[in-house]
N, C-alpha and C positions, 0 to 999 in steps of 0.2 A: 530421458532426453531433455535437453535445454530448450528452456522457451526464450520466443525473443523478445526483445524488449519491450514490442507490441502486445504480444502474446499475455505478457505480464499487465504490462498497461487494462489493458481489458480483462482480465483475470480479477483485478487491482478493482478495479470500477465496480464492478461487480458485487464483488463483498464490502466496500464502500456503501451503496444501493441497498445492499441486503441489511447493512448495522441502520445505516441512516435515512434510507428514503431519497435521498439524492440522486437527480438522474444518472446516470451513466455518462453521457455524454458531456457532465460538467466536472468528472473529473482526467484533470488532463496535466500532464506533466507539469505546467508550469506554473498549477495550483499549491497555494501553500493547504495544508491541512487544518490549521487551524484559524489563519486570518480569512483565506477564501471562501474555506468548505464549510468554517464553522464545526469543524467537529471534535469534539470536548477527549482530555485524556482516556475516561474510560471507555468511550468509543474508539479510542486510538487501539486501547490495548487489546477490545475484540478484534480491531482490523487484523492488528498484528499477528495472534496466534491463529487468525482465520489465514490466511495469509500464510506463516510457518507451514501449515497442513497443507493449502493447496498446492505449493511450490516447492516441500520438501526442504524449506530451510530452516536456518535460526537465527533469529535476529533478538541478539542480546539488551537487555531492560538500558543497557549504557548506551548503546546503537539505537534506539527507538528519539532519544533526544537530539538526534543528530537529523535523523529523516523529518525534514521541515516540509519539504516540499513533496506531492506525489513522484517527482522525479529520482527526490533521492532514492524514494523507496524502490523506484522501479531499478534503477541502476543498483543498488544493492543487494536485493536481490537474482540479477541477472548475475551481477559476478559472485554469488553464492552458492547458486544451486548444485546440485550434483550435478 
């Protein structure tokens, strides 16, 4: 079943929190990942495949440069999933 874009959002936060220690609450759509969050490529690429598993998608090494912000991620993954 599709999660909403909330659902993801928090999802999203989540293993954000888990790779880096970051509250929860300070990741939020209109954070960039790497100017706001601070969080460095190879954290990016645990996000990623943690992320792929929890949501059942894929989000390709070409795609990963484009998701600048938590929003893109979450809108990209919303229009992915099963």
């Amino acid at each position: 079943m599709a999660q909403s874009e909330q659902e993801i959002l928090e999802g999203l936060a989540e293993i954000v929190n888990e790779e880096t220690g970051l509250p929860t609450d300070s990741v939020q759509a209109d954070k960039s990942f790497t100017e706001d969050l601070d969080i460095d490529s190879l954290s990016m690429m645990t996000i990623v495949v943690n992320a792929e598993e929890k949501f059942g998608v894929r989000i390709p090494d070409d795609e990963v440069k484009n998701l600048t912000t938590v929003g893109d991620a979450v809108s990209f993954i919303a229009k992915n999933q099963g």
